[in-house]
C-alpha positions as CSV (number, residue, x, y, z in Angstrom):
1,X,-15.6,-5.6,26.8
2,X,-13.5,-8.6,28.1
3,X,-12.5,-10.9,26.3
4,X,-12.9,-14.5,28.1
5,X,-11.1,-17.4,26.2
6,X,-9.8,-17.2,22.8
7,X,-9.3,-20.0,20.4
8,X,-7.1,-19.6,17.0
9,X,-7.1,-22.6,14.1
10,X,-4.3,-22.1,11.4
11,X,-5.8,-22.8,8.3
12,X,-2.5,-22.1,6.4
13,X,0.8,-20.5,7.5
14,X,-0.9,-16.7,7.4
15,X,-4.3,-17.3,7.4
16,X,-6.5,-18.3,10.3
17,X,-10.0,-18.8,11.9
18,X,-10.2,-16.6,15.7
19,X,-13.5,-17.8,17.9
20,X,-14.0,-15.3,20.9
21,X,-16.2,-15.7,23.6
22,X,-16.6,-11.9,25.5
23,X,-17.9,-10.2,28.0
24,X,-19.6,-7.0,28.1
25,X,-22.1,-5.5,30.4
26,X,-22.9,-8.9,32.3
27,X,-23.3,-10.4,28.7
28,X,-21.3,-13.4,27.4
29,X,-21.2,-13.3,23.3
30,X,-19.4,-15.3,20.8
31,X,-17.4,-13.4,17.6
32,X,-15.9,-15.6,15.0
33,X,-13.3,-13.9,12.3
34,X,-11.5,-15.4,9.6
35,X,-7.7,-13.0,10.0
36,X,-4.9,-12.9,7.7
37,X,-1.6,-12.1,8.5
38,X,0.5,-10.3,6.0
39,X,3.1,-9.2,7.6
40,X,4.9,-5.5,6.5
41,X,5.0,-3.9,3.7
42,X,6.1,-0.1,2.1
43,X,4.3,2.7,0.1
44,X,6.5,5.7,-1.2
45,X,5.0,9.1,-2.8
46,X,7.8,9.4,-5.7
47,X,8.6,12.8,-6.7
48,X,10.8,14.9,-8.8
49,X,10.5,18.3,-7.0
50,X,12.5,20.5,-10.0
51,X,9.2,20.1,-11.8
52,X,6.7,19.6,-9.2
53,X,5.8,15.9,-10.9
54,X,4.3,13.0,-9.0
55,X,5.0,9.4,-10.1
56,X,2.3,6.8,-10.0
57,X,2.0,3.3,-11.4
58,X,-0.5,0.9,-13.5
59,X,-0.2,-3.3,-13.3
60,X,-2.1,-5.6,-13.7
61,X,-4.4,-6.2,-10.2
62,X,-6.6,-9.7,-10.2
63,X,-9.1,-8.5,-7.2
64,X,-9.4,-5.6,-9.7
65,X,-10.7,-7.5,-12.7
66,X,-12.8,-9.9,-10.4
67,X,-14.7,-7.5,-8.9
68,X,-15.5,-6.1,-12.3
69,X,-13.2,-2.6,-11.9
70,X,-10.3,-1.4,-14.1
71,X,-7.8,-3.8,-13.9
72,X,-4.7,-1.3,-13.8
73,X,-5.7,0.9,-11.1
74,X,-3.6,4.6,-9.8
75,X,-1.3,3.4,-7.2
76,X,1.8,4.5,-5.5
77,X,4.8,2.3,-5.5
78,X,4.5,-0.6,-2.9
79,X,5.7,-4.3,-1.9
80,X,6.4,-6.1,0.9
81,X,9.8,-6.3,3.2
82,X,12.0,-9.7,1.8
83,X,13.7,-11.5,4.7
84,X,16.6,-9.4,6.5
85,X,15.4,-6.7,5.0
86,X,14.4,-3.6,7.3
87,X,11.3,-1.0,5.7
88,X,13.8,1.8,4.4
89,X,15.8,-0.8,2.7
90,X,12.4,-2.3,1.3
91,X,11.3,1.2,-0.3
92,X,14.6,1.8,-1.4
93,X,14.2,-1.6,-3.5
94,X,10.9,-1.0,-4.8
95,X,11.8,2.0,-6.2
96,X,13.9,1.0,-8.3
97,X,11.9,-2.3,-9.3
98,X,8.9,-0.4,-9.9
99,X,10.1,2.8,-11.3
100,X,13.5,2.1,-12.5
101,X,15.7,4.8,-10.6
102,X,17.3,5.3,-7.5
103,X,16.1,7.2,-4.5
104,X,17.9,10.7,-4.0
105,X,16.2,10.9,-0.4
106,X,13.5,8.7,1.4
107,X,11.5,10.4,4.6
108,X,8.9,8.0,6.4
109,X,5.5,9.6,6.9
110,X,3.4,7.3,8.7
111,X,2.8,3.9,9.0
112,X,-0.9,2.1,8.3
113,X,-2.6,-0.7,10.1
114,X,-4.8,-1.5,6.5
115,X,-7.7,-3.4,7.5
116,X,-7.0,-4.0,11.6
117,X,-10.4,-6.5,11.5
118,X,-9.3,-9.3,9.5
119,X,-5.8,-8.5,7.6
120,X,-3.2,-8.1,9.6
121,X,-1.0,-5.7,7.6
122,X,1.0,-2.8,8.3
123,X,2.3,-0.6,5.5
124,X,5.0,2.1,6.0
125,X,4.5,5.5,3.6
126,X,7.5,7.5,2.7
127,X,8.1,10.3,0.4
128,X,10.2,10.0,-2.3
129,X,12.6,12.8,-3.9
130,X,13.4,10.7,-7.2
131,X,15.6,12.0,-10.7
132,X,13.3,12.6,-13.8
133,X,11.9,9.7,-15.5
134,X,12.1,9.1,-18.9
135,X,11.3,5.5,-19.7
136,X,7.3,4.9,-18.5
137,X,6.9,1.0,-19.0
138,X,8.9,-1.2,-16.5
139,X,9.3,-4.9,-16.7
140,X,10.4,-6.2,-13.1
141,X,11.6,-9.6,-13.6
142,X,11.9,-11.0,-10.0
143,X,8.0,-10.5,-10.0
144,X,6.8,-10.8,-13.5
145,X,5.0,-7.2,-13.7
146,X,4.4,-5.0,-16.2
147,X,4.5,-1.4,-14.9
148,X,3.3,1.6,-16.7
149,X,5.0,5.2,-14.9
150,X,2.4,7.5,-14.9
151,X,3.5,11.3,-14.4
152,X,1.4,13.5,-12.5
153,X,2.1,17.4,-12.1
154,X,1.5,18.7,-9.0
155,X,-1.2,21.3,-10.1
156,X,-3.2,18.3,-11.2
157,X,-3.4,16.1,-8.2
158,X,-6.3,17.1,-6.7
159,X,-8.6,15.7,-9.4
160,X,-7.5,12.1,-8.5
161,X,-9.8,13.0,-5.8
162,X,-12.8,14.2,-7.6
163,X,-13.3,10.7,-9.8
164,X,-15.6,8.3,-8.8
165,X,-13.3,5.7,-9.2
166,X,-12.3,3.0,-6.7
167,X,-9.0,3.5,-5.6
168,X,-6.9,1.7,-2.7
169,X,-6.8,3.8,0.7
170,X,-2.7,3.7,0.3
171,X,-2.6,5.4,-3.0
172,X,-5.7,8.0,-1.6
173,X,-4.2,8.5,1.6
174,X,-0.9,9.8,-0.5
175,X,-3.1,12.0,-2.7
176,X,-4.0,13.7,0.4
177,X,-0.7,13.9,1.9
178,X,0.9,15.1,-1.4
179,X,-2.2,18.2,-1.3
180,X,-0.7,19.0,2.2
181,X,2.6,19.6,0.8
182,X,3.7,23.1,0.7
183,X,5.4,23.4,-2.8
């Protein structure tokens, strides 16, 4: 496929509509996408490995309750990269808004392109050695959420994939890497 001429219309700073007119095979075609640039953002597996417990997190999640799911779905801690702020640094913070401790160590994983057809996002996993939590309900002021810690043993991560529930590919894609894990 070749692409010919492209044509991009900003609809608002990070969302646009993209007309292509290709080439492939002798054939000229027209595709028309709607894209949305998001930008970065950071995903950590938090983990206290003296007991072989996994922390996840519940908030609140409109697209949830819209599309008629649970509103407080499984996830992993995540948020995006502020300004001047690099991805470890970004994790590091997010920890701590979204769990309350701080990091003892922070190793990337992988990063994600989400949805490469129409949101342009990138997400960068880590794992997360963290201290023992105690307290499991957050309040994170700078962004208004109410976080419930949810403390997963080890043993018991596997039937996070057996539910038929919907869950985000972020938070699945850690479920897997935590199952490869050798502990």
């Amino acid at each position: 496929m070749k692409i010919i001429k492209y044509k991009k219309k900003n609809i608002t700073k990070n969302f646009s509509n993209l007309e292509f007119s290709v080439s492939q095979k002798g054939k000229e075609f027209q595709i028309k996408e709607h894209f949305q640039f998001n930008g970065h953002s950071v995903s950590a597996i938090c983990y206290f490995p003296k007991e072989k417990i996994f922390y996840f997190i519940r908030q609140f999640r409109p697209n949830y309750f819209f599309n008629k799911n649970k509103a407080y779905p499984l996830e992993i801690v995540a948020g995006g990269i502020d300004k001047n702020e690099n991805p470890k640094q970004a994790i590091v913070r997010e920890i701590k808004e979204e769990i309350g401790v701080k990091a003892l160590s922070i190793k990337k994983l992988c990063s994600l392109h989400i949805a490469p057809d129409c949101l342009d996002e990138i997400t960068h996993l880590y794992i997360a050695c963290v201290p023992k939590i105690s307290n499991f309900h957050i309040f994170n002021k700078n962004q208004k959420e109410s976080i419930e810690i949810v403390p997963i043993q080890y043993k018991k991560i596997s039937k996070l994939l057996d539910e038929n529930k919907y869950q985000n590919v972020v938070t699945r894609l850690a479920v897997l890497e935590i199952l490869k894990l050798k502990i």
